[in-house]
C-alpha positions as CSV (number, residue, x, y, z in Angstrom):
1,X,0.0,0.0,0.0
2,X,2.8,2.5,1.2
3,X,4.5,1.7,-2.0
4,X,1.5,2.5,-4.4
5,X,0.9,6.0,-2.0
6,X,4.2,7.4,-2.8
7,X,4.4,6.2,-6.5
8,X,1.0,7.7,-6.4
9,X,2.2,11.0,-4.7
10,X,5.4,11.5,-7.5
11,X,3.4,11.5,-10.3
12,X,1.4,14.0,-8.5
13,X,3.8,16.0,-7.3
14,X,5.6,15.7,-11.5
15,X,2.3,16.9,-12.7
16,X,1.8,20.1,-10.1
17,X,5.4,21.0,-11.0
18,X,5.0,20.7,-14.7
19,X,1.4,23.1,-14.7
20,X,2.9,25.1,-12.3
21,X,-0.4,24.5,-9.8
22,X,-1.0,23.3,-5.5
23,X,0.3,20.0,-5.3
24,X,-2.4,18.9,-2.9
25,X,-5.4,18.8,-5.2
26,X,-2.8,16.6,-7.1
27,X,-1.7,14.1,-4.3
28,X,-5.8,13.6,-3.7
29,X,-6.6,12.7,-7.3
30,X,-3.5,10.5,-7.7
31,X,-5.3,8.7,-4.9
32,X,-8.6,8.3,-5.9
33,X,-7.1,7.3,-9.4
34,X,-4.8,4.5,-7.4
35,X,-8.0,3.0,-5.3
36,X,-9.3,2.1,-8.9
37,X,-6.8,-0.2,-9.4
38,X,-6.1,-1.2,-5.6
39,X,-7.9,-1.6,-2.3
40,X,-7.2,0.7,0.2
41,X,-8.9,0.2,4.1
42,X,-9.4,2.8,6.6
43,X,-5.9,2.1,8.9
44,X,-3.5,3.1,11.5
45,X,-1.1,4.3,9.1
46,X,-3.1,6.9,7.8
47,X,-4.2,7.7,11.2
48,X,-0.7,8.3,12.3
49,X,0.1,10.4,9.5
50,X,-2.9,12.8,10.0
51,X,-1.7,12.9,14.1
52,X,1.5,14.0,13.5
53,X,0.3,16.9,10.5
54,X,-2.1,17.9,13.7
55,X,1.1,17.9,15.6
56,X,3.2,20.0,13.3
57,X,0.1,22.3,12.9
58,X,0.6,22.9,16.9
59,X,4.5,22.8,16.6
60,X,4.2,25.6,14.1
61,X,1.5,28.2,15.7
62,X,2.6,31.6,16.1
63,X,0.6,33.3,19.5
64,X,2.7,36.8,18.8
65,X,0.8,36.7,15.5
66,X,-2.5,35.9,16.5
67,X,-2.7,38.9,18.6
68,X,-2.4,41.4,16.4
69,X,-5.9,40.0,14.1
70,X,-7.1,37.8,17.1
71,X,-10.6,40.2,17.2
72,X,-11.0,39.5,13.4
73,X,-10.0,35.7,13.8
74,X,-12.3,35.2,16.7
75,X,-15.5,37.0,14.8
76,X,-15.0,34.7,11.7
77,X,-14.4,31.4,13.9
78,X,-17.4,32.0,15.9
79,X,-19.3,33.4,13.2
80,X,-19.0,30.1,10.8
81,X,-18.9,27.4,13.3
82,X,-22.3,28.4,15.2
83,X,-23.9,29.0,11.8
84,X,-22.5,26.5,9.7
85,X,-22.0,23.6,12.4
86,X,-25.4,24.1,13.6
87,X,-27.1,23.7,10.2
88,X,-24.9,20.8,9.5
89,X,-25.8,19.4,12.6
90,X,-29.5,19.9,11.7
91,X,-29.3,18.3,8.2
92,X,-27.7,15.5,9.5
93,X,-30.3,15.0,12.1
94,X,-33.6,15.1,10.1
95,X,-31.7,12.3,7.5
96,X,-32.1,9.9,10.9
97,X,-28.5,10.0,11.9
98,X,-27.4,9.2,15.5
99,X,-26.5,12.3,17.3
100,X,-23.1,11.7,18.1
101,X,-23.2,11.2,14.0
102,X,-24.5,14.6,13.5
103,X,-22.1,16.1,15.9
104,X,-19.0,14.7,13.2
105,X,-21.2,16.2,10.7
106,X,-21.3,19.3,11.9
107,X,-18.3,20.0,12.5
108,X,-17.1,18.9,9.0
109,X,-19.4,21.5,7.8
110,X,-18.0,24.0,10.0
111,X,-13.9,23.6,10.5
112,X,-11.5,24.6,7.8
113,X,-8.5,22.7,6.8
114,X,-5.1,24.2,8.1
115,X,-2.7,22.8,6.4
116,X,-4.6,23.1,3.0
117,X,-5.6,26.5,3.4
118,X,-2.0,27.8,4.6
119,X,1.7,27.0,3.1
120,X,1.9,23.1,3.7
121,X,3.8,22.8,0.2
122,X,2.9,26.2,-1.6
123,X,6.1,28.6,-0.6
124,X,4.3,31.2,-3.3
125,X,1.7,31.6,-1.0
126,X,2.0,35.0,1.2
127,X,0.1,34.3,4.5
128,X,2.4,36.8,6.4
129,X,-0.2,39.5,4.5
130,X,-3.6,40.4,5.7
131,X,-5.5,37.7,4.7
132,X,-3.2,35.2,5.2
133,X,-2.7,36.4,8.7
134,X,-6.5,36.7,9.5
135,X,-7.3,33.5,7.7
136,X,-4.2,31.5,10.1
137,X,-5.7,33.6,13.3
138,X,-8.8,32.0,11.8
139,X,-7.7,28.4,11.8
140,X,-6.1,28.7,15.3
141,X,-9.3,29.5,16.9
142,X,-11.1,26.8,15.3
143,X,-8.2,24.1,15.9
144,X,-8.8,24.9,19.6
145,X,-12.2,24.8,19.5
146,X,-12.2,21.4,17.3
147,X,-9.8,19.9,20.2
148,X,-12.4,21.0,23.1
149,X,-15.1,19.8,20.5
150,X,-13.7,16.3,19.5
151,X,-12.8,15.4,22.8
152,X,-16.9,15.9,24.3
153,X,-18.4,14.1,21.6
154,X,-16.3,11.3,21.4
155,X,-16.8,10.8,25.1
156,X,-19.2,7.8,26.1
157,X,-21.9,9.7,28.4
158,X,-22.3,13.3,29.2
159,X,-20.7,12.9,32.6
160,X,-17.3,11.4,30.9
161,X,-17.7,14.8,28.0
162,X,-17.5,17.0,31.3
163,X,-14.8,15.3,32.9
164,X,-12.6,14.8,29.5
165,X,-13.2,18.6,28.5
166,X,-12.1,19.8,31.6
167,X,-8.9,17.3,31.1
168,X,-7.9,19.0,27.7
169,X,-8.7,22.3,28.6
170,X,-6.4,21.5,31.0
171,X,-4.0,20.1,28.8
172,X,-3.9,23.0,26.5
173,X,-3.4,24.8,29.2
174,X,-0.5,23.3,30.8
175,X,0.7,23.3,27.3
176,X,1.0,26.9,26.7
177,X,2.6,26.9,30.5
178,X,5.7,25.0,28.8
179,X,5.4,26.7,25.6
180,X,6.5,29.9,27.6
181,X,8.6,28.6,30.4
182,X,10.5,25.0,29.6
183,X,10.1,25.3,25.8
184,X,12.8,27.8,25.4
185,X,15.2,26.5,27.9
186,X,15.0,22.8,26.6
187,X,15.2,23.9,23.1
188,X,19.1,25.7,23.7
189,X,20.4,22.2,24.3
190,X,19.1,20.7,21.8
191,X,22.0,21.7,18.6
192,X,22.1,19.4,16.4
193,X,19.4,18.7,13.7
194,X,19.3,14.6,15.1
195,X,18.7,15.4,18.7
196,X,15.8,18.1,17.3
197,X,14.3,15.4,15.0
198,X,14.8,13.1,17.9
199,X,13.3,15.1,20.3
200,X,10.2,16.2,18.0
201,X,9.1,12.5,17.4
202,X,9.3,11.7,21.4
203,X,7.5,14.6,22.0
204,X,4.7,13.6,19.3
205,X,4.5,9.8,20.5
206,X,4.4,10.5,24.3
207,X,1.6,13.3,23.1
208,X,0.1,10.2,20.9
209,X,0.4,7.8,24.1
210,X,-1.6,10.5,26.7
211,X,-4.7,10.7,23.9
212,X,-4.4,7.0,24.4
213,X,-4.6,6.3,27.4
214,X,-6.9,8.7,28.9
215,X,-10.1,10.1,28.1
216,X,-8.3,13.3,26.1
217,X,-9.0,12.3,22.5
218,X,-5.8,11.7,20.8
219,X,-6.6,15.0,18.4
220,X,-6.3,16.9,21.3
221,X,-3.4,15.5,22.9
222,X,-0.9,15.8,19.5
223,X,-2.2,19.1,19.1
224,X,-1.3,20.3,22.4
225,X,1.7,18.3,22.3
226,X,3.2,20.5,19.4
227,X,1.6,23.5,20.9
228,X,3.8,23.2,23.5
229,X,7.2,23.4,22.1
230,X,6.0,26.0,19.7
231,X,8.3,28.7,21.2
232,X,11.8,29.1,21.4
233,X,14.8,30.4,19.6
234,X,15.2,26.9,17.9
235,X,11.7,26.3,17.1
236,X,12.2,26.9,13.1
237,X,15.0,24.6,13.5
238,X,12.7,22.3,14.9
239,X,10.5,22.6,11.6
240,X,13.5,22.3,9.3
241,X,14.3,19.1,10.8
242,X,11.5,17.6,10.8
243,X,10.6,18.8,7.3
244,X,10.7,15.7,5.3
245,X,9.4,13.8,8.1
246,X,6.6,16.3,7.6
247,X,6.2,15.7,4.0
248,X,6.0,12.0,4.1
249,X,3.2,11.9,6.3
250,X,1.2,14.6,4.3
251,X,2.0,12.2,1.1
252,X,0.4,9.4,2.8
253,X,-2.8,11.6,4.5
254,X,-3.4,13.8,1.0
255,X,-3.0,10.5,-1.2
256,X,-5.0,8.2,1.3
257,X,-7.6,10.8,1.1
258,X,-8.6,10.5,-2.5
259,X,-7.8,6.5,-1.9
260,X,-10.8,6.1,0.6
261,X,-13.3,7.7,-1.6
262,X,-15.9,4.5,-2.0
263,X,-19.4,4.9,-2.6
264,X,-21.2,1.5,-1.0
265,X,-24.4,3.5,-0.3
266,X,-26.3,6.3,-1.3
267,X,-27.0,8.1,1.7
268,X,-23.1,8.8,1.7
269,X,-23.7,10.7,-1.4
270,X,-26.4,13.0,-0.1
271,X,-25.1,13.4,3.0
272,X,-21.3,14.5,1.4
273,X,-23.1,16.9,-1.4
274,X,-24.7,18.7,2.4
275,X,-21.5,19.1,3.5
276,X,-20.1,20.1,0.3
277,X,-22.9,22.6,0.0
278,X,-22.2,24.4,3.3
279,X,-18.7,24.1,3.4
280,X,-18.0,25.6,-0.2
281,X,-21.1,27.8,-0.4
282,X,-22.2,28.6,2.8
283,X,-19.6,28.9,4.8
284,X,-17.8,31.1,2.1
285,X,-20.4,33.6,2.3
286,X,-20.7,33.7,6.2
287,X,-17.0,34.5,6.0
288,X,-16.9,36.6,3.7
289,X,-20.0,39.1,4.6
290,X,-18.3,38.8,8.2
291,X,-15.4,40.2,6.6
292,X,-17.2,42.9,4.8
293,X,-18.8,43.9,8.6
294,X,-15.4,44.0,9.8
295,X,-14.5,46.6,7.7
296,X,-12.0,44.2,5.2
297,X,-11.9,45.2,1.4
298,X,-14.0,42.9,-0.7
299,X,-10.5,41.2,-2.0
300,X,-9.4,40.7,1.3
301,X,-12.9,39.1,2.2
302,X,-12.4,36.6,-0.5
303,X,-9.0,35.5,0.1
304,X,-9.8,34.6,4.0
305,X,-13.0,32.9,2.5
306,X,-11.3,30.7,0.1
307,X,-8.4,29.8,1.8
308,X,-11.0,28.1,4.8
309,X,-13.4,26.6,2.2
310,X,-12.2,23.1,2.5
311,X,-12.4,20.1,5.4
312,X,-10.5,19.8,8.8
313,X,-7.9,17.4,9.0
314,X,-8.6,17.7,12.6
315,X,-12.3,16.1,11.8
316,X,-10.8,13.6,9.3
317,X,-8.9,12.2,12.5
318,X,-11.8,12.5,14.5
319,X,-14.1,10.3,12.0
320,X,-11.2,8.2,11.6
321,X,-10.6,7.5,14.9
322,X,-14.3,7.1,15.5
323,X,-14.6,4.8,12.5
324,X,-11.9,3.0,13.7
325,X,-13.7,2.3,17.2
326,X,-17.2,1.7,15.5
327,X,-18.7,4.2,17.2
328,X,-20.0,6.0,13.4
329,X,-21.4,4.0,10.6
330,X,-19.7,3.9,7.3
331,X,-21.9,5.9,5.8
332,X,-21.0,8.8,8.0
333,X,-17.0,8.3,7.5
334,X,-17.6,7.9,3.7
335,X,-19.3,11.5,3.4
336,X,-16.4,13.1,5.3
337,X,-13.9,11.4,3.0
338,X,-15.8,12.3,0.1
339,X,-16.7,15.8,1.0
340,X,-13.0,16.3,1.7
341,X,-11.9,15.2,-1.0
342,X,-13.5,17.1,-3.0
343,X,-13.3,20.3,-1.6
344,X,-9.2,19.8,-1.6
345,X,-9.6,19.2,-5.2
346,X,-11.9,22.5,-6.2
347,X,-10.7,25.0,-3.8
348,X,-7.0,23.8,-4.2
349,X,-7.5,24.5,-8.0
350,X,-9.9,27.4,-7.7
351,X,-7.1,29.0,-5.6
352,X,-4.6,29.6,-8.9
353,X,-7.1,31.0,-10.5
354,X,-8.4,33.2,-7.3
355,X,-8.3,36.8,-9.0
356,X,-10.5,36.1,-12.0
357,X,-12.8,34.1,-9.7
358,X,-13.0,37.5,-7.6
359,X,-13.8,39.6,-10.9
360,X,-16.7,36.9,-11.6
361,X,-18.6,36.1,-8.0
362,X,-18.1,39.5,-5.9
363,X,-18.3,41.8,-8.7
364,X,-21.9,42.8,-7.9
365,X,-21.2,43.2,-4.1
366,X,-18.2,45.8,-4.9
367,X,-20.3,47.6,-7.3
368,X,-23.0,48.1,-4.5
369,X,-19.7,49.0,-2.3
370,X,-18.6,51.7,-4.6
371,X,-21.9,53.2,-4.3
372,X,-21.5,53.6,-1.1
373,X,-17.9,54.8,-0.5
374,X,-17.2,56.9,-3.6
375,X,-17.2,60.3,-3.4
376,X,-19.5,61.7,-6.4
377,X,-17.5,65.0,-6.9
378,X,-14.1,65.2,-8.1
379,X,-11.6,66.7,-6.1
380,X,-9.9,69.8,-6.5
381,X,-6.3,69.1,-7.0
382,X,-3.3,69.7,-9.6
383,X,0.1,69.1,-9.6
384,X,-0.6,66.6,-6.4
385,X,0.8,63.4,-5.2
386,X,-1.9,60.7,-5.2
387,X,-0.8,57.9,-2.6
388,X,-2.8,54.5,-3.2
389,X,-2.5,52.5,0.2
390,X,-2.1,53.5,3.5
391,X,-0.8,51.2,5.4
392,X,3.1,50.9,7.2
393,X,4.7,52.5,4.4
394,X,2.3,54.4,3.3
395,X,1.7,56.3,6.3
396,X,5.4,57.2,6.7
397,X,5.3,58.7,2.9
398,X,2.4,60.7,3.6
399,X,4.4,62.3,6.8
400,X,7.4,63.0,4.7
401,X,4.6,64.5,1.6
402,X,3.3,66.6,4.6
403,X,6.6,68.0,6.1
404,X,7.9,69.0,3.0
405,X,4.7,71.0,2.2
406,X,3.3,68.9,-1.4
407,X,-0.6,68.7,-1.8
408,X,-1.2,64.6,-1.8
409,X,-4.4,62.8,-1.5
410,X,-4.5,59.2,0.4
411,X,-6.6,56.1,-1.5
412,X,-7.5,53.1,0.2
413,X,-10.5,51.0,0.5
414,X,-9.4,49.6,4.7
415,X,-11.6,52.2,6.7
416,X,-9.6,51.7,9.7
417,X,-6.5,53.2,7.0
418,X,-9.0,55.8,5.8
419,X,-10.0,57.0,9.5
420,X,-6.1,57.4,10.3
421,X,-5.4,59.7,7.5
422,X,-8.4,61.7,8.8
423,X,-6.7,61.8,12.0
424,X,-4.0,63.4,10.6
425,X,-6.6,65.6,8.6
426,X,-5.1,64.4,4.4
427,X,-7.0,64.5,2.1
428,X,-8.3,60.9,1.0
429,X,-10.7,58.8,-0.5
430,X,-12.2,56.0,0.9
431,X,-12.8,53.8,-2.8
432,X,-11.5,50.9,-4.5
433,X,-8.1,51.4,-6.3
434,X,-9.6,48.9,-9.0
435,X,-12.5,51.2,-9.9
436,X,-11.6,53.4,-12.9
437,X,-14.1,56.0,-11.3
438,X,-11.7,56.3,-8.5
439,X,-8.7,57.5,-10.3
440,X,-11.2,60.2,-12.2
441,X,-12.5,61.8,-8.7
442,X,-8.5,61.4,-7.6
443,X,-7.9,63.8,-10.5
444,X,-5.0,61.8,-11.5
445,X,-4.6,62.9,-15.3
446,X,-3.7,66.4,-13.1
447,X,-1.1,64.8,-10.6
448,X,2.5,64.8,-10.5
449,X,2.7,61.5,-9.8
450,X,1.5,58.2,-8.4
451,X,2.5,56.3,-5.4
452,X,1.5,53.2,-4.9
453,X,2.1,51.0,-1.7
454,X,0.3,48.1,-2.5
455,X,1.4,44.8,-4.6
456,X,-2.4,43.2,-5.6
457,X,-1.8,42.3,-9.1
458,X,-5.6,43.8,-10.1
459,X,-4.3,47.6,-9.1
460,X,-1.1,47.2,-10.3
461,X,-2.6,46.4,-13.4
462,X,-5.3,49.3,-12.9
463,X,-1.9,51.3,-12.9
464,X,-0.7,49.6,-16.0
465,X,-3.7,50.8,-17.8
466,X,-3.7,54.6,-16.8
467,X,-0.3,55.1,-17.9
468,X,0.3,57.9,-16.2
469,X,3.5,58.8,-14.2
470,X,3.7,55.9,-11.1
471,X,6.4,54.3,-8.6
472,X,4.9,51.0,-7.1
473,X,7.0,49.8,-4.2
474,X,7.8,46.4,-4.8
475,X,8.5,42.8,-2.5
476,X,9.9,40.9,-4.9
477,X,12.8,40.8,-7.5
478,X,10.0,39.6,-9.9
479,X,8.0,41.9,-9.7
480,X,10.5,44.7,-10.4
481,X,11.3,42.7,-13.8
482,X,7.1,42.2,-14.4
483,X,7.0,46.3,-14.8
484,X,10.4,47.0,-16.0
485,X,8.2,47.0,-19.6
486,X,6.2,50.2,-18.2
487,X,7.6,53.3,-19.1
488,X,5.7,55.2,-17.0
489,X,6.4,52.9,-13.8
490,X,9.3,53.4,-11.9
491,X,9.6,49.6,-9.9
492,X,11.1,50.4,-6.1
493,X,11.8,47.6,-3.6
494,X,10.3,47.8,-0.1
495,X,13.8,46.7,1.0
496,X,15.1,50.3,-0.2
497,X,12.7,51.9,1.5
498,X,13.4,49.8,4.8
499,X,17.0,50.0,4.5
500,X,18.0,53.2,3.6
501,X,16.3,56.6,4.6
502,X,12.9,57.1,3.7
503,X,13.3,61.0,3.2
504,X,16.3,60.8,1.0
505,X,14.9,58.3,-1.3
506,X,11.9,60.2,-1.4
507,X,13.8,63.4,-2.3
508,X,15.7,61.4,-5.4
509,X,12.0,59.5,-6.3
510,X,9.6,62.7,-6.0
511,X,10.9,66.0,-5.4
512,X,13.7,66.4,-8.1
């Protein structure tokens, strides 16, 4: 079996390479291509495998992050697991399941994948920006709350769910008391990359071994296990080493994945399209119109919504174990598989492609957004410095614009942006730097010259299309050569502007 998973997984991972696309929606089709031709069983293998991913997802959480979004993250958490788990959880009861049964189902419905939705393999993805910070704060809180979760309903009577909450409450807790305290001293002895390898698999096997053997489902007990050691000066040595350690076990849980999609009865296919229904529909709209309430640009909504439109590995190991113990019928673990399946495969496609998607499904929600945010006059400026985005760096160019006395107006479609540049009393516009109409009332065929913060492809091609004057501060040496072509753009790195000082590049950039 292992043998046909990883052949399975290479040609996968050939074909992501060669079309330049997420190798995960690849890994689940080689599998469900590979169970045509050979029978694959629900086992401990895969269990393991999915354990230790749950592991590394609690090895690799970053608290100092979460802080900084953790209102956003908690709103959107909340917001799609009491909505989305309780219709789930509905659904699955009026088709006559068991309740434990609609419990699993609901929280398939409601808990996004982490792994899936972040960087597992993609290094191209960017979840250090907005979205990929809110949508990571956004798996945290629903990891933790799947651990809480898994643990009560797998629990025999409602006096043992009490009792084993308490226990990995507990245990989360006393993990985030080493996190802080022992993690960092243990980690300075441990130098070498085979004592950190080592010490990463004894940590995940006695984690393993206390889900086991108490009343803490195992979920629980690996996650809190890697949460644990999660800080440290060594902790991204800690990843590195156990990096391809990493990748073999997500081989054999992405792979297995699409290998356990059966259909052996009917129900499973209803009960899989529900799931699929609320987990790529509905819960993509409760995120996203939370998003929209939290003051997040229509872009930004979208991102955080796709990136948590697909199936908890955390639930997978839940229904597995569950399976596993008979506790669920097959018909239940079947729809997870499916539904999980499935998902990966769309939304890990649908994500390459995420920008035209936008254009196509929220274009009628910006347009009513414009309405509203647009100012309908023009403004009254010439010879001005239009600044499009206002956030870090932005806000430092607009203090050198004002101290050296030049008329500039500040564009950005974040209110909380919009409502600091009204602290400091610029002029602005609170619009969408995609909207043509925006650039008119901006007045930009008047202005020296445009300034532009921001990196989204769809403005830096609105810029493309004015061809008027520009310098877009850049993150990347490709995207200096992408607009190299543009005469009228002048390609800066955000490096230069870091490193050297802001006012004197400024002078050389603007003022000559």
């Amino acid at each position: 079996m292992l043998s046909v998973l990883f052949g399975a997984g290479f040609v996968a991972a050939v074909f992501s390479r060669a079309f330049n696309l997420p190798i995960i929606p690849f890994l689940v089709l080689s599998g469900l291509i590979s169970s045509v031709f050979v029978d694959f069983e629900p086992s401990e293998m895969l269990l393991v495998g999915i354990l230790f991913l749950i592991f590394y997802i609690g090895l690799r959480t970053d608290l100092q992050g979460f802080r900084k979004i953790s209102a956003d993250s908690m709103n959107i958490a909340m917001a799609q697991i009491i909505i989305v788990g309780s219709i789930g959880f509905l659904i699955a009861e009026l088709i006559g399941l068991q309740t434990v049964e609609s419990l699993y189902i609901g929280l398939a419905a409601a808990i996004g994948s982490t792994l899936a939705g972040t960087d597992l393999f993609d290094q191209k993805m960017r979840m250090d920006l907005h979205h990929g910070k809110i949508s990571t704060g956004t798996n945290l809180v629903q990891d933790i709350m799947a651990v809480v979760l898994i643990t009560a309903i797998a629990s025999q009577t409602m006096g043992e769910a009490y009792i084993n909450t308490l226990m990995t409450v507990a245990l989360l807790v006393g993990a985030l008391v080493i996190r802080y305290f022992a993690s960092p001293v243990i980690q300075v002895y441990l130098k070498t990359v085979e004592l950190q390898a080592l010490f990463v698999i004894s940590v995940f096997s006695l984690s393993a071994s206390i889900g086991y053997y108490t009343g803490i489902s195992m979920v629980a007990s690996c996650f809190a296990g890697g949460l644990a050691f999660s800080k440290g000066l060594r902790t991204d040595e800690f990843l590195d080493s156990v990096e391809y350690i990493k990748d073999f076990f997500a081989v054999i849980t992405f792979v297995g994945i699409g290998a356990l999609v059966s259909i052996q009865d009917v129900t499973s296919i209803y009960l899989a399209a529900a799931i699929l229904a609320l987990v790529m529909v509905l819960r993509p709209l409760i995120i996203f119109f939370t998003a929209l309430l939290d003051n997040k640009s229509s872009l930004t909504a979208f991102k955080i919504s796709l990136n948590l439109s697909e199936v908890s590995e955390f639930v997978l190991a839940a229904v597995l174990l569950a399976f596993l113990e008979n506790s669920i019928s097959n018909t239940v673990f079947e729809s997870v598989v499916i539904a999980m399946a499935v998902s990966m495969i769309i939304v890990g496609l649908a994500s390459h492609r995420k920008y035209y998607l936008f254009e196509k499904i929220t274009g009628p929600v910006r347009k009513l957004r414009r309405i509203r945010s647009t100012p309908s006059k023009k403004l009254d400026l010439k010879n001005h410095i239009i600044l499009a985005g206002f956030g870090g760096i932005g806000a430092n160019i607009a203090e050198e614009l004002q101290e050296t006395g030049h008329d500039f107006v500040v564009i950005d479609y974040k209110k909380s942006n919009i409502e600091e540049a009204e602290i400091n009393h610029y002029e602005r516009l609170f619009a969408d730097l995609t909207d043509y109409k925006t650039w008119e009332n901006a007045n930009y065929k008047q202005a020296k010259i445009i300034v532009v913060t921001t990196t989204n492809s769809l403005v830096l091609e609105k810029i493309k299309e004015l061809k008027h004057q520009a310098i877009v501060l850049v993150e990347s040496k490709q995207d200096l050569i992408r607009l190299e072509e543009h005469d009228h753009i002048q390609a800066v790195s955000k490096d230069q502007i870091i490193d050297n000082s802001l006012k004197e590049l400024l002078q050389d950039l603007l003022f000559d």
